[in-house]
PDB file of N, CA, C and O in Angstrom:
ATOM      1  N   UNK A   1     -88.240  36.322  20.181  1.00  0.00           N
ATOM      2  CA  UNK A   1     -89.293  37.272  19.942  1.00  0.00           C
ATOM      3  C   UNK A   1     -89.013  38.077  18.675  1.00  0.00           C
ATOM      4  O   UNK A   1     -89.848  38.233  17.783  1.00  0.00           O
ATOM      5  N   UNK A   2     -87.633  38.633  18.659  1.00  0.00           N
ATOM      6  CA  UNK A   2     -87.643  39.357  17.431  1.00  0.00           C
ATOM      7  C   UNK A   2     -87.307  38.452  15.864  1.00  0.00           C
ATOM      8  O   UNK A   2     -86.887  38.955  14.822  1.00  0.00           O
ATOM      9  N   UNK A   3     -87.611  37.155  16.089  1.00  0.00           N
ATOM     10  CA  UNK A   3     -87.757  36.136  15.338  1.00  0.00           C
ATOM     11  C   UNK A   3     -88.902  36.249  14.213  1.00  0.00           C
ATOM     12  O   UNK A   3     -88.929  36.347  12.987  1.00  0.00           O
ATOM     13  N   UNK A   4     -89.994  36.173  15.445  1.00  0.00           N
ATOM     14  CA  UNK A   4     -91.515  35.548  15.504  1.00  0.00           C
ATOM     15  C   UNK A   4     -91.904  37.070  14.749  1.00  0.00           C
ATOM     16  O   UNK A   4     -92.839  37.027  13.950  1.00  0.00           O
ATOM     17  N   UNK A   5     -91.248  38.360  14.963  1.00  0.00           N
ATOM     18  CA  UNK A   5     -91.874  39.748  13.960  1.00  0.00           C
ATOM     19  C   UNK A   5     -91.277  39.937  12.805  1.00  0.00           C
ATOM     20  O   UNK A   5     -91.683  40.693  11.923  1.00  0.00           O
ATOM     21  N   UNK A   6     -90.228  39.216  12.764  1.00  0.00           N
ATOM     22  CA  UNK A   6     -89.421  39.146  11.751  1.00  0.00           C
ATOM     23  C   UNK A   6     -89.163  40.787  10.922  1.00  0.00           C
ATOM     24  O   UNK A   6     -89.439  41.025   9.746  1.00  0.00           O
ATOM     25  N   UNK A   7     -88.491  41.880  12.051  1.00  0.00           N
ATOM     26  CA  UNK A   7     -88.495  43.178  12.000  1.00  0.00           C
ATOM     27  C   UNK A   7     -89.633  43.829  12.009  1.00  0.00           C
ATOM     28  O   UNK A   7     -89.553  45.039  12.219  1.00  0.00           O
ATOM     29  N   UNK A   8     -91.080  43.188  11.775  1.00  0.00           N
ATOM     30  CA  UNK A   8     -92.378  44.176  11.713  1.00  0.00           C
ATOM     31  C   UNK A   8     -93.076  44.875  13.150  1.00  0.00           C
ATOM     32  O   UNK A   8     -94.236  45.261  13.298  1.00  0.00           O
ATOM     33  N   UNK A   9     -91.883  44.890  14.190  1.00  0.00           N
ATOM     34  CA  UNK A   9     -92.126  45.104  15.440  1.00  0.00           C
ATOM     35  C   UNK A   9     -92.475  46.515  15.330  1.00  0.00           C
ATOM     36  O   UNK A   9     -93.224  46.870  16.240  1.00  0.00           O
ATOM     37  N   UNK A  10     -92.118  47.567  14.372  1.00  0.00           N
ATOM     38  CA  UNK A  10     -92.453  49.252  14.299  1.00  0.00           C
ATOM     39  C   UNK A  10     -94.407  48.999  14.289  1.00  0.00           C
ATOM     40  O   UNK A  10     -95.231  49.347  15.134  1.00  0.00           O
ATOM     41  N   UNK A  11     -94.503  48.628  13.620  1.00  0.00           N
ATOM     42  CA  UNK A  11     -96.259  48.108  13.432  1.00  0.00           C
ATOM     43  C   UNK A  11     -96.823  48.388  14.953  1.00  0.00           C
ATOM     44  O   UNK A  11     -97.908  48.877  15.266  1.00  0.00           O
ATOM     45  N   UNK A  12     -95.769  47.933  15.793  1.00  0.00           N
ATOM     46  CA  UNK A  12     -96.724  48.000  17.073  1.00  0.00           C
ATOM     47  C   UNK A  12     -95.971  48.979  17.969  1.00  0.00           C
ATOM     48  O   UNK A  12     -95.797  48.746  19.166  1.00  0.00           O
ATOM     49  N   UNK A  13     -95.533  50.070  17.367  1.00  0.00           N
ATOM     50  CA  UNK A  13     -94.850  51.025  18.153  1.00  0.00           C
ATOM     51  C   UNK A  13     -95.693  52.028  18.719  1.00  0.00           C
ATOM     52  O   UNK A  13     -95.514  52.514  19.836  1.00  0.00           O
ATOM     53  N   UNK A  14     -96.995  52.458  17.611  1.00  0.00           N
ATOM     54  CA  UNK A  14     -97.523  53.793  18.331  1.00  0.00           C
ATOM     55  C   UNK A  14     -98.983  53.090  18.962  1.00  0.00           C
ATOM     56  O   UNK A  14     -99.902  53.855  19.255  1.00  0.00           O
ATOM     57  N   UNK A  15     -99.130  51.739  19.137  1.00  0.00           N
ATOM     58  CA  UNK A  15     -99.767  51.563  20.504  1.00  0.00           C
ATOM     59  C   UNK A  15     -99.427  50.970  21.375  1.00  0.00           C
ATOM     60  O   UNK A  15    -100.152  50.474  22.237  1.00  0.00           O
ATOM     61  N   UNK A  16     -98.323  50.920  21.304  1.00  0.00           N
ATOM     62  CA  UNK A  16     -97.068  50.357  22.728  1.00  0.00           C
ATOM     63  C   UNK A  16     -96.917  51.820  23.294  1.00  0.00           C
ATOM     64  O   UNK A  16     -97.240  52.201  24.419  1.00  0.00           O
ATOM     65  N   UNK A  17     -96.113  52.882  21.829  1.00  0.00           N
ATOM     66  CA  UNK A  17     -96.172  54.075  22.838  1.00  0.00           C
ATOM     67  C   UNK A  17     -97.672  54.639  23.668  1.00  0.00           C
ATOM     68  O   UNK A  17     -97.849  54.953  24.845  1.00  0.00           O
ATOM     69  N   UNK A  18     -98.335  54.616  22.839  1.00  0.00           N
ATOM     70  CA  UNK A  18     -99.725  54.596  23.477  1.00  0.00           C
ATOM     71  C   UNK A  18     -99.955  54.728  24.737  1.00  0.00           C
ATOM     72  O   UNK A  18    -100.167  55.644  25.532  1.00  0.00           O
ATOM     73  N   UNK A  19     -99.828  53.169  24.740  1.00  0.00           N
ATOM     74  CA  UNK A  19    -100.524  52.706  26.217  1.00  0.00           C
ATOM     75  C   UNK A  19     -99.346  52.878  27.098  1.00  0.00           C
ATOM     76  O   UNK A  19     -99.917  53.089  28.168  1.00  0.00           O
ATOM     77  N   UNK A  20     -98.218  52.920  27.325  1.00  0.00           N
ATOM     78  CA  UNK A  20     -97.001  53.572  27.545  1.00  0.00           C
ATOM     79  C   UNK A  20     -97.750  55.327  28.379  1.00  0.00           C
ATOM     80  O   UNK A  20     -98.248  55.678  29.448  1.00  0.00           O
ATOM     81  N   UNK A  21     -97.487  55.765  27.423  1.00  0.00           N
ATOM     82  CA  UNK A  21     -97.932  57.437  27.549  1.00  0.00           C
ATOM     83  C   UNK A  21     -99.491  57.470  27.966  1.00  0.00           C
ATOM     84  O   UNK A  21    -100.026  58.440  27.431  1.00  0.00           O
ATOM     85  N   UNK A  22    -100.009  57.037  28.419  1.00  0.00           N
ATOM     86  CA  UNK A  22    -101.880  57.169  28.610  1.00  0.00           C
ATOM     87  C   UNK A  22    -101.711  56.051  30.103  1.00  0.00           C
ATOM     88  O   UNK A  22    -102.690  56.170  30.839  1.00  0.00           O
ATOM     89  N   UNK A  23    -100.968  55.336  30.467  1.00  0.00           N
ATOM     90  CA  UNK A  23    -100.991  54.363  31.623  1.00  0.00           C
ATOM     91  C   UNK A  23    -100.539  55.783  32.800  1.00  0.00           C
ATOM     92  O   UNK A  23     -99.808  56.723  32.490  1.00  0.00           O
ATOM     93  N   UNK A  24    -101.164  55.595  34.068  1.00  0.00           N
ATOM     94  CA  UNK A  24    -100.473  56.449  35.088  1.00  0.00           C
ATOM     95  C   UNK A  24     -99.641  55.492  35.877  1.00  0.00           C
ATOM     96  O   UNK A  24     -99.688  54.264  35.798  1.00  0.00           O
ATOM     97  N   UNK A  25     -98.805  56.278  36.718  1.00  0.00           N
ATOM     98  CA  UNK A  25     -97.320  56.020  37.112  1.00  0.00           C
ATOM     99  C   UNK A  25     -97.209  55.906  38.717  1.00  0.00           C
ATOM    100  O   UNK A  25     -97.376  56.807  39.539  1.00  0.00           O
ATOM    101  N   UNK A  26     -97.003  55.050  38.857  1.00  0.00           N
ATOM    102  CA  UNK A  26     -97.446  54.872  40.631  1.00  0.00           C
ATOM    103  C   UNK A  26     -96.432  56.571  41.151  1.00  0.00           C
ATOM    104  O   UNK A  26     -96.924  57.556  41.702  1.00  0.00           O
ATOM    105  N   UNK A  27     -95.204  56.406  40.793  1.00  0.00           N
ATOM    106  CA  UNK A  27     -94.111  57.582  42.138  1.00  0.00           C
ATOM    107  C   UNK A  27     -95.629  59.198  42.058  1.00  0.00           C
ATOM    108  O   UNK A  27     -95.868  59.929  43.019  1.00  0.00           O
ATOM    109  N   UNK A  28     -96.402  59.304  40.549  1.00  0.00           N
ATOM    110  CA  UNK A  28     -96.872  59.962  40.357  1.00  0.00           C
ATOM    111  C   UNK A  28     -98.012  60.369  40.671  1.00  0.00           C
ATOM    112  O   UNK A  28     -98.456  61.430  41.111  1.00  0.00           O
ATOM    113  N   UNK A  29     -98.610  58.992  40.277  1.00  0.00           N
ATOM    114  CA  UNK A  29    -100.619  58.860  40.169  1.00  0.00           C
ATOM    115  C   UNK A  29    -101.187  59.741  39.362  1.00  0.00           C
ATOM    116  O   UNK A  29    -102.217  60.397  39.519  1.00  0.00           O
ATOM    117  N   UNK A  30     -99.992  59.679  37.972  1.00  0.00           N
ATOM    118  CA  UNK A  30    -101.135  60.606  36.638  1.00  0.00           C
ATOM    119  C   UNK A  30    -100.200  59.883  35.644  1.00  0.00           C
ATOM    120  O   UNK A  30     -99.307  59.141  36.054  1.00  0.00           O
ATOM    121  N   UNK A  31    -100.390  60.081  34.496  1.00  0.00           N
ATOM    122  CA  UNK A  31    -100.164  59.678  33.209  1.00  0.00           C
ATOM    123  C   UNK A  31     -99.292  60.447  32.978  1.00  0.00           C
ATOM    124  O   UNK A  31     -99.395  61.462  33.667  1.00  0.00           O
ATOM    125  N   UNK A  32     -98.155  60.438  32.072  1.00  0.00           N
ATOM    126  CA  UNK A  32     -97.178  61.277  31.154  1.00  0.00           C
ATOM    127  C   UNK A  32     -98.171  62.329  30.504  1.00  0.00           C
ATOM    128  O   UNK A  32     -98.137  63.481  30.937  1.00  0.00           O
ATOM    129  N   UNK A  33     -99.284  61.908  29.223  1.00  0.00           N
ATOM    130  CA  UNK A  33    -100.108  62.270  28.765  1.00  0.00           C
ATOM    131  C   UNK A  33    -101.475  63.394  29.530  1.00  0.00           C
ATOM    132  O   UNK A  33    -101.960  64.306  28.862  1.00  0.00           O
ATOM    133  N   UNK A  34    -101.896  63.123  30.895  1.00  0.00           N
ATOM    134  CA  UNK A  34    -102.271  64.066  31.468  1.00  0.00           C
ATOM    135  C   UNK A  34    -101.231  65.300  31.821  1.00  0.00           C
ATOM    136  O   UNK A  34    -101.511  66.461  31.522  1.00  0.00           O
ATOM    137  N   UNK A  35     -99.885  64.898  32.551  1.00  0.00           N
ATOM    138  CA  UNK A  35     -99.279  65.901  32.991  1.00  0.00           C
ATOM    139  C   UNK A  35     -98.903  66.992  31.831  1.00  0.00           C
ATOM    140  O   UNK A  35     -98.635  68.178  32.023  1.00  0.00           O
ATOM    141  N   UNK A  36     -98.955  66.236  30.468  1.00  0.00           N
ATOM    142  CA  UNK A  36     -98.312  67.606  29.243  1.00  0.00           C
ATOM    143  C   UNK A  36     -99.548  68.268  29.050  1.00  0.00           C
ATOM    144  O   UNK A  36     -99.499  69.496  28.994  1.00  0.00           O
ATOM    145  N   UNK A  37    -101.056  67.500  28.896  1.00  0.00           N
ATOM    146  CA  UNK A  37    -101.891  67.990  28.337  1.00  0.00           C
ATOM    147  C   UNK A  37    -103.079  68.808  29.281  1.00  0.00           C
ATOM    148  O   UNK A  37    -103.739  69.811  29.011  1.00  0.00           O
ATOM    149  N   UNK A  38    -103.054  67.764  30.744  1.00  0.00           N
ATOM    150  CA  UNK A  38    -104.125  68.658  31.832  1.00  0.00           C
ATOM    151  C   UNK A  38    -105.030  67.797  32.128  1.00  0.00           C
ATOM    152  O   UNK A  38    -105.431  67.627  33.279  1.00  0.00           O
ATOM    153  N   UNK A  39    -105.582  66.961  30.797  1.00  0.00           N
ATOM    154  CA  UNK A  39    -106.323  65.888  31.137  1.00  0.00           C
ATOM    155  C   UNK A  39    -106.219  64.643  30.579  1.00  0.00           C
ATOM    156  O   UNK A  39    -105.231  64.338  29.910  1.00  0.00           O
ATOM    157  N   UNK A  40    -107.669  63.434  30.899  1.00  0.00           N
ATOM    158  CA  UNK A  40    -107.077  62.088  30.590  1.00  0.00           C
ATOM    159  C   UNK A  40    -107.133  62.144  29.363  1.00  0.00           C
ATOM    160  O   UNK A  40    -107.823  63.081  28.961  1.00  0.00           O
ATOM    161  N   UNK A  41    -106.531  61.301  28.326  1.00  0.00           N
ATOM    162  CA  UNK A  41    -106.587  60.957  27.106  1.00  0.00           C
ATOM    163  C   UNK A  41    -107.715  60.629  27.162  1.00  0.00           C
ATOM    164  O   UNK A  41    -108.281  60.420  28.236  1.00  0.00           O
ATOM    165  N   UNK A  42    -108.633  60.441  25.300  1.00  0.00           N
ATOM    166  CA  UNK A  42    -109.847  59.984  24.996  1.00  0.00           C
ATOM    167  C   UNK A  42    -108.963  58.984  23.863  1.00  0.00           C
ATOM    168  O   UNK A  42    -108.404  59.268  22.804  1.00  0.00           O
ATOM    169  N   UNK A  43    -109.141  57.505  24.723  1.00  0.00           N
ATOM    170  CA  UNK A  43    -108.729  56.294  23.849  1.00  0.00           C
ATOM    171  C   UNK A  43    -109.625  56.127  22.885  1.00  0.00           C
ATOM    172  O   UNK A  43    -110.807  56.466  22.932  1.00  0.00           O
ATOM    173  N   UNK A  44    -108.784  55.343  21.567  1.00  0.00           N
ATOM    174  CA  UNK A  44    -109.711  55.469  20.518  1.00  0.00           C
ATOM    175  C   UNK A  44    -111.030  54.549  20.328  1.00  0.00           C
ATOM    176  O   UNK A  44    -111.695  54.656  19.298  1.00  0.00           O
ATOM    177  N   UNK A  45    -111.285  53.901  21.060  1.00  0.00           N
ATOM    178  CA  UNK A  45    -112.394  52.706  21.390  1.00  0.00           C
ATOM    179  C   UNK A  45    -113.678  54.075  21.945  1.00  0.00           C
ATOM    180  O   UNK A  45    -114.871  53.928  21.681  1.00  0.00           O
ATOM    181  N   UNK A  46    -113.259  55.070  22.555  1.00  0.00           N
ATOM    182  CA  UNK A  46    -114.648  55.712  23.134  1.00  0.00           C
ATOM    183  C   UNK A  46    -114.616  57.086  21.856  1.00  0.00           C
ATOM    184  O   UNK A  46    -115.218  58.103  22.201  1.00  0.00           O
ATOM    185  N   UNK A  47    -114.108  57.100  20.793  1.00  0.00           N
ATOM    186  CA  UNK A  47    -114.401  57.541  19.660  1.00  0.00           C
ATOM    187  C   UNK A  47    -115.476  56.975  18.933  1.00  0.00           C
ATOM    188  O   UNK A  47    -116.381  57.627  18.413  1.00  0.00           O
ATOM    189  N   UNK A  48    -115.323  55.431  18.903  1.00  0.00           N
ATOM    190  CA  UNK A  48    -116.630  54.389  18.284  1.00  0.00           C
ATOM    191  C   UNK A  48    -117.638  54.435  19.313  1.00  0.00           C
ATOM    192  O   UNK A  48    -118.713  54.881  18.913  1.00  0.00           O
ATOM    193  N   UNK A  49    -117.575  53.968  20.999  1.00  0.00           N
ATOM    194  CA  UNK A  49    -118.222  53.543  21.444  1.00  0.00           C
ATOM    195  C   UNK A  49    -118.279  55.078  22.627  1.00  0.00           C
ATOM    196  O   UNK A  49    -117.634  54.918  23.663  1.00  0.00           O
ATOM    197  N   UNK A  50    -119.047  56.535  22.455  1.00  0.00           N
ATOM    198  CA  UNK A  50    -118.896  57.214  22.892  1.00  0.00           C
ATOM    199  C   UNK A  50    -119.408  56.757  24.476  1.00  0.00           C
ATOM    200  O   UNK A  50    -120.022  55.708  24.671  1.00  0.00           O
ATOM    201  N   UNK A  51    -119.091  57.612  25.440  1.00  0.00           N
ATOM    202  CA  UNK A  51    -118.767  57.791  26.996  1.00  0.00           C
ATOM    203  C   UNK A  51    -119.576  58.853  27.320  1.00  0.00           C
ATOM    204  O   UNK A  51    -119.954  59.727  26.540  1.00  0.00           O
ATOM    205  N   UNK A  52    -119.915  58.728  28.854  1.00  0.00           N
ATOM    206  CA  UNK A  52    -120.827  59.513  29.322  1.00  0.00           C
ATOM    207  C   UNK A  52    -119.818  61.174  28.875  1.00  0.00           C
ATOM    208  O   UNK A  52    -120.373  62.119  28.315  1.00  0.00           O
ATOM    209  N   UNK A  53    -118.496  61.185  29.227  1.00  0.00           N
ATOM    210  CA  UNK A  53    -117.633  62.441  29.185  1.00  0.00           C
ATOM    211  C   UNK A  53    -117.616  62.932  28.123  1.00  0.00           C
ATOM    212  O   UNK A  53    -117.766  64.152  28.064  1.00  0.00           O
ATOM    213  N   UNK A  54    -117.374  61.953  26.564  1.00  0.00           N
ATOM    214  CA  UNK A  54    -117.790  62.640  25.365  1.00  0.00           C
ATOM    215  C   UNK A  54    -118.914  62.657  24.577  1.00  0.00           C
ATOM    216  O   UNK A  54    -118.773  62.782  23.361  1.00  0.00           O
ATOM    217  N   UNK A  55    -119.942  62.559  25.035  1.00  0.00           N
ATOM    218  CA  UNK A  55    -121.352  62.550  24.695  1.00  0.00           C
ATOM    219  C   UNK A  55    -121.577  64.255  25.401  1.00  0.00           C
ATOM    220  O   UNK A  55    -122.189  65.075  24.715  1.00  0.00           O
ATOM    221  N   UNK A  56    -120.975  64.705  26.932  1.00  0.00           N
ATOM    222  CA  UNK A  56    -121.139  65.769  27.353  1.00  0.00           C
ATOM    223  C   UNK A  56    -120.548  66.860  26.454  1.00  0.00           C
ATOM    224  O   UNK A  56    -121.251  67.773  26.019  1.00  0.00           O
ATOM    225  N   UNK A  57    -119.553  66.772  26.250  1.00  0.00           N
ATOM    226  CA  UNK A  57    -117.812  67.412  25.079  1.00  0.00           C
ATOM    227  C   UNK A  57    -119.242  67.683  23.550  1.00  0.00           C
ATOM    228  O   UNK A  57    -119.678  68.754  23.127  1.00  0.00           O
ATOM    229  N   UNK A  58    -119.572  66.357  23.135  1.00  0.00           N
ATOM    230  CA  UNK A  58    -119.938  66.651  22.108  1.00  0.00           C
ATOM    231  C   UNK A  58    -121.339  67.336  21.879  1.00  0.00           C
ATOM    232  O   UNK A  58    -121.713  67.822  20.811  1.00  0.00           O
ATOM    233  N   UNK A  59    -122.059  67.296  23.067  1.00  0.00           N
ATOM    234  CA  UNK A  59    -123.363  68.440  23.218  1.00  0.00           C
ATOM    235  C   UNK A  59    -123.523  70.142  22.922  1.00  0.00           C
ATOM    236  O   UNK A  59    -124.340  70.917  22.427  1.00  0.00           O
ATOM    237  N   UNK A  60    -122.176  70.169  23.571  1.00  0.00           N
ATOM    238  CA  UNK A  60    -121.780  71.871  23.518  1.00  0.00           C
ATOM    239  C   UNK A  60    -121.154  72.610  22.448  1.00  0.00           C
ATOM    240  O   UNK A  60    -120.286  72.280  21.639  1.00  0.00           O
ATOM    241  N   UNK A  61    -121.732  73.582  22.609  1.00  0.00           N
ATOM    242  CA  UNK A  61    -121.065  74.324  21.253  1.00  0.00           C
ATOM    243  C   UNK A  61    -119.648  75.452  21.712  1.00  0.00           C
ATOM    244  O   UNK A  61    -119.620  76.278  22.624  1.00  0.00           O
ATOM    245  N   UNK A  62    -118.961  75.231  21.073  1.00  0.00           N
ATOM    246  CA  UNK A  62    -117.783  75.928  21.251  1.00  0.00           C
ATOM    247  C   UNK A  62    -117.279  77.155  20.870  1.00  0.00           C
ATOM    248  O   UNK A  62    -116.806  77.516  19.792  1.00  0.00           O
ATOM    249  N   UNK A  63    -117.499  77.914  22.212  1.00  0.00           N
ATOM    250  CA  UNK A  63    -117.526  79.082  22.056  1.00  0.00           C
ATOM    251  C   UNK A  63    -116.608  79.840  23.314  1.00  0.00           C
ATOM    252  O   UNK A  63    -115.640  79.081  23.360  1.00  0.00           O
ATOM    253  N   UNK A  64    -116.444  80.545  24.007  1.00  0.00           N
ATOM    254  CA  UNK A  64    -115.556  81.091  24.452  1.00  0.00           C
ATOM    255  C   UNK A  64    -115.684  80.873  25.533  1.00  0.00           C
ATOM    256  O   UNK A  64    -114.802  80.283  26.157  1.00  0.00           O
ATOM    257  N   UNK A  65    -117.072  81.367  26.226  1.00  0.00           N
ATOM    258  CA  UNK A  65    -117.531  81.173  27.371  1.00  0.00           C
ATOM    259  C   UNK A  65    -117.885  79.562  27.958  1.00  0.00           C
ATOM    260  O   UNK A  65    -117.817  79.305  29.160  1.00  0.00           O
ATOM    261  N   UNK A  66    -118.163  78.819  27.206  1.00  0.00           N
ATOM    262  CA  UNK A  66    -118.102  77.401  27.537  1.00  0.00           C
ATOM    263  C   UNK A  66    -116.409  76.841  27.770  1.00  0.00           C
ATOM    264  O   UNK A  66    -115.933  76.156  28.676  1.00  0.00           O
ATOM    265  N   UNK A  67    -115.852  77.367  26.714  1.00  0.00           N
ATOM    266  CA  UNK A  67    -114.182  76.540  26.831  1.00  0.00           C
ATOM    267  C   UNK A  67    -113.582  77.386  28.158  1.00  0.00           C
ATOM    268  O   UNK A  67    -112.724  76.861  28.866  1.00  0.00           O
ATOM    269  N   UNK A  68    -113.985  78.438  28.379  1.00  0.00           N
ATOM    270  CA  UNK A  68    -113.538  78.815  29.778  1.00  0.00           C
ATOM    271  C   UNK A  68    -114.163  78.068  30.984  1.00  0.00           C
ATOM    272  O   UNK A  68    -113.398  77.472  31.743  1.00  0.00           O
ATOM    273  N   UNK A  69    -115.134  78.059  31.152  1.00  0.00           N
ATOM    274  CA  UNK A  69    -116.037  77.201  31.998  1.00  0.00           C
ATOM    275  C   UNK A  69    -115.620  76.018  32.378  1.00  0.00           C
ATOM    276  O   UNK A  69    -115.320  75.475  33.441  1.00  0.00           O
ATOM    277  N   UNK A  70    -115.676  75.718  31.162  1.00  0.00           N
ATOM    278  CA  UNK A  70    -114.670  73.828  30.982  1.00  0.00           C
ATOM    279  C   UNK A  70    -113.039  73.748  31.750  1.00  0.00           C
ATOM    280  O   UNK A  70    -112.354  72.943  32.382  1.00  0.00           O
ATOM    281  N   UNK A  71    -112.965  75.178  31.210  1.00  0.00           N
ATOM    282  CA  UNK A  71    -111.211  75.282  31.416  1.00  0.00           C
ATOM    283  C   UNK A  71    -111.038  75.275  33.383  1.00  0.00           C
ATOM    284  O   UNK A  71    -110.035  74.831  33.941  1.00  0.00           O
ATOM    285  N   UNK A  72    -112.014  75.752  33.989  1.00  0.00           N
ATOM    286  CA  UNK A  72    -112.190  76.290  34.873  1.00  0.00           C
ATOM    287  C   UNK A  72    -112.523  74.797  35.900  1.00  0.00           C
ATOM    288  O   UNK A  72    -112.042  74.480  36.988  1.00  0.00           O
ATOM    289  N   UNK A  73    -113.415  74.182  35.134  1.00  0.00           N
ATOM    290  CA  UNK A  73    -113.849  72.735  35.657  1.00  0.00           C
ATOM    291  C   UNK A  73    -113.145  71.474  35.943  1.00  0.00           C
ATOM    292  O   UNK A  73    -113.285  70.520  36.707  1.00  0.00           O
ATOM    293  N   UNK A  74    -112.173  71.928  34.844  1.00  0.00           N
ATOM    294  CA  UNK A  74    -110.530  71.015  34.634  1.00  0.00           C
ATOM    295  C   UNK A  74    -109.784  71.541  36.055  1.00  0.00           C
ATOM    296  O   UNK A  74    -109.442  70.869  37.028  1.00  0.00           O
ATOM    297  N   UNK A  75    -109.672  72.836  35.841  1.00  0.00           N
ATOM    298  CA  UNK A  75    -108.710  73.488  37.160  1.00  0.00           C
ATOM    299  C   UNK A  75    -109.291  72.984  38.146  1.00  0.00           C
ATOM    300  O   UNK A  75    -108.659  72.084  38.700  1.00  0.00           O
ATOM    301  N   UNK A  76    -110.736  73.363  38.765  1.00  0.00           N
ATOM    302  CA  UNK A  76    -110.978  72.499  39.810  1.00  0.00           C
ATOM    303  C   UNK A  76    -111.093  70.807  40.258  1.00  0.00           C
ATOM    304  O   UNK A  76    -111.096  70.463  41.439  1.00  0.00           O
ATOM    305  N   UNK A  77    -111.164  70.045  39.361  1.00  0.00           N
ATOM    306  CA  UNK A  77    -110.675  68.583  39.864  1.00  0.00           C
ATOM    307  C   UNK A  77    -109.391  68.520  39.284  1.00  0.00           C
ATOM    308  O   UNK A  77    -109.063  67.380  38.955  1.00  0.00           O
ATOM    309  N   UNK A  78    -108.642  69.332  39.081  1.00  0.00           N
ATOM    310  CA  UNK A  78    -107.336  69.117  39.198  1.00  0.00           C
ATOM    311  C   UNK A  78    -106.816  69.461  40.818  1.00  0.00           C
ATOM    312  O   UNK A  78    -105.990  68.808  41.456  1.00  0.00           O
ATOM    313  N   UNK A  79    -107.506  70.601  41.241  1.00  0.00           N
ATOM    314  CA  UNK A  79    -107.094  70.578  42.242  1.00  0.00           C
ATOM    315  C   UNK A  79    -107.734  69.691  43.493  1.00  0.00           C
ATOM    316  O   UNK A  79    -107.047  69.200  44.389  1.00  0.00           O
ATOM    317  N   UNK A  80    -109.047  69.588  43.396  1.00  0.00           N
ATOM    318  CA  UNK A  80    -109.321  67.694  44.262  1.00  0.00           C
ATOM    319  C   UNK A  80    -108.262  66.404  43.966  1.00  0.00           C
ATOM    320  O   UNK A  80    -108.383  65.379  44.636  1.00  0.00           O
ATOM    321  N   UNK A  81    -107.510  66.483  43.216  1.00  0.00           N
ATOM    322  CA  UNK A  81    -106.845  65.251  42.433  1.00  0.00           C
ATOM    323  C   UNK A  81    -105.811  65.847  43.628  1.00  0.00           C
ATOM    324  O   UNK A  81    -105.615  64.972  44.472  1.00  0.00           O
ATOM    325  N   UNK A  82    -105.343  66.670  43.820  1.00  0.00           N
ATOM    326  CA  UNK A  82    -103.914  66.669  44.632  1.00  0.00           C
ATOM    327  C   UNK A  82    -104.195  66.813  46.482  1.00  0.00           C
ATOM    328  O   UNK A  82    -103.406  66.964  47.415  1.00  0.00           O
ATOM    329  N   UNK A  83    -105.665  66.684  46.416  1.00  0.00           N
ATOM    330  CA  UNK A  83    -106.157  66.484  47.763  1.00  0.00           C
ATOM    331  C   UNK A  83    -105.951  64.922  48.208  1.00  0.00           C
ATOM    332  O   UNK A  83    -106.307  64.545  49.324  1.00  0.00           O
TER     333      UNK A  83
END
């Protein structure tokens, strides 16, 4: 294998780490990447091909009272997630 890359194996490091860090973890049932950040990653495919979740994200205007709201919306299916 390290033949066939002939050292160009770094090339595929930050979407090995990637999908690595964004995969969830059975002992766990969350991602590395949720537990530092709170929520799921937005992979870069639903940047091109937007998602019902960031079509919602990108409607709103950002302002204090919405990012609390949001913040608040996160807290509660975080806490269904441990139900």
């Amino acid at each position: 294998m390290v033949y066939e890359y002939e050292g160009g194996w770094s090339v595929h490091l930050p979407d090995a780490l990637w999908a690595y860090r964004t995969s969830s973890r059975s002992a766990t049932g969350f991602s590395p990447y949720s537990l530092v950040y709170g929520s799921d990653a937005i992979s870069p495919i639903e940047i091109t091909i937007p998602t019902a979740r960031i079509e919602a994200v990108n409607d709103l205007e950002w302002d204090t009272k919405s990012c609390s709201e949001w913040h608040l919306l996160d807290l509660e299916a975080l806490d269904e997630k441990e139900r």
